[in-house]
N, C-alpha and C positions, 0 to 999 in steps of 0.2 A: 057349761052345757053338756049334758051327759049322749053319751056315741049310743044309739041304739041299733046299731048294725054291727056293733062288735059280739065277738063269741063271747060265753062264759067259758072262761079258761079257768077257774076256783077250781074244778074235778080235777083232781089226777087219777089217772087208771093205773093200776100196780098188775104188771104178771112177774107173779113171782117163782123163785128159784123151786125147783122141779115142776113147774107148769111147762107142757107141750104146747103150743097152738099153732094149728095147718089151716091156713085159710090168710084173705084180708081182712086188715081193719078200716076203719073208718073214722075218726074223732072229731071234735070241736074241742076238747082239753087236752091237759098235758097228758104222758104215758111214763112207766118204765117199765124197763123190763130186764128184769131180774134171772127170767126162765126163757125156753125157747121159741122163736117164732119163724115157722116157714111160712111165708106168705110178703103179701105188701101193705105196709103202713102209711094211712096218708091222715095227716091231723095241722090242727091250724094252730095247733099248741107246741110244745116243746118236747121231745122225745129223749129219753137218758136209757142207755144201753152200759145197765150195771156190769161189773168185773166178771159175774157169773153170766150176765146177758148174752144170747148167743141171736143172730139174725141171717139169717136167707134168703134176702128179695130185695125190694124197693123199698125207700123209705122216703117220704115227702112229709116236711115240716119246716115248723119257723126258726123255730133254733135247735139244735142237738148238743148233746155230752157226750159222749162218749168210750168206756172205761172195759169194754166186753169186746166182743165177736161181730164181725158185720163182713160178708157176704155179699156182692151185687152192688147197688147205685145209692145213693144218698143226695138228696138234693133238701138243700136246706138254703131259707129264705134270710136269713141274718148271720148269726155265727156259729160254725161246727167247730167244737172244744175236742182235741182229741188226748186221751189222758194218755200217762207212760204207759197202762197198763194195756192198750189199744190196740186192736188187730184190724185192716182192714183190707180187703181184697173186690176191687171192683171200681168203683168211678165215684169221685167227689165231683157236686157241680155248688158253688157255695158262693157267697158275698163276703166272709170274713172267716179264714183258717187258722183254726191258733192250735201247735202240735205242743206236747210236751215230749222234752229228752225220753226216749225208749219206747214211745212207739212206733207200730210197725204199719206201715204204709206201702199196699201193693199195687197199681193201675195208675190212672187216670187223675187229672185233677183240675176242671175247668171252672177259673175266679170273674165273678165279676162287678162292677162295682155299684150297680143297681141289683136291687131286688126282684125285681121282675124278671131281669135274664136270669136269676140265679134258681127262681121256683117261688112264690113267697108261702107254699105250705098251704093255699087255699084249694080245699077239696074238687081234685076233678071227675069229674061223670063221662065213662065211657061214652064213646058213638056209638050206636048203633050200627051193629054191620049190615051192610046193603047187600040184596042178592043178587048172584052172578047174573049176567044176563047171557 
């Protein structure tokens, strides 16, 4: 019987190597990124953070790679692959960590063994801020 509540995950979004982008994203497919990105990623697909990939912000997904620059928090719903060629500076919060020899790991790093504490990568929507009274 076919899930009609799952995303299509077929797309993948490519930023690639000399692409800037300042701002958030938002996805229901995978990404990579190749070139740079200041802002926060949040997709229900899988994110890879090429050799040239460079990140600055938040990053919320189902699974990651890892192989470039990452900056800030990472919360990922399955498992974050971190390649030799890895830098990371900020906070992991993950269900399943797999490093390879020669990367470089700086901060934080909270595991857990359900998906649900760990983030599962499904798009969240700001509150609305209420006014002071």
């Amino acid at each position: 019987m076919a899930k009609f509540n799952e995303p299509d995950n077929t797309t993948i979004n490519l930023i690639s190597n000399g692409t800037d982008i300042t701002g958030d994203i938002k996805s229901n497919g995978d990404i990579r990124i190749d070139g740079s990105l200041t802002g926060n990623l949040n997709t229900k697909g899988k994110v890879v953070i090429g050799t040239t990939g460079k990140v600055k912000g938040e990053v919320i997904c189902k699974n990651s790679e890892v192989s470039g620059f990452l900056e800030g928090k990472i919360i990922v719903g399955q498992l974050l692959n971190l390649k030799a060629s890895s830098k990371i500076n900020g906070e992991i919060v993950t269900s399943k960590l797999s490093i390879e020899p020669g990367a470089i790991f700086s901060g934080t790093c909270k595991m857990s063994d359900t998906e649900n504490n760990a983030g599962t990568g499904i798009i969240k929507e700001k509150e609305p801020e209420k006014p002071a009274k």
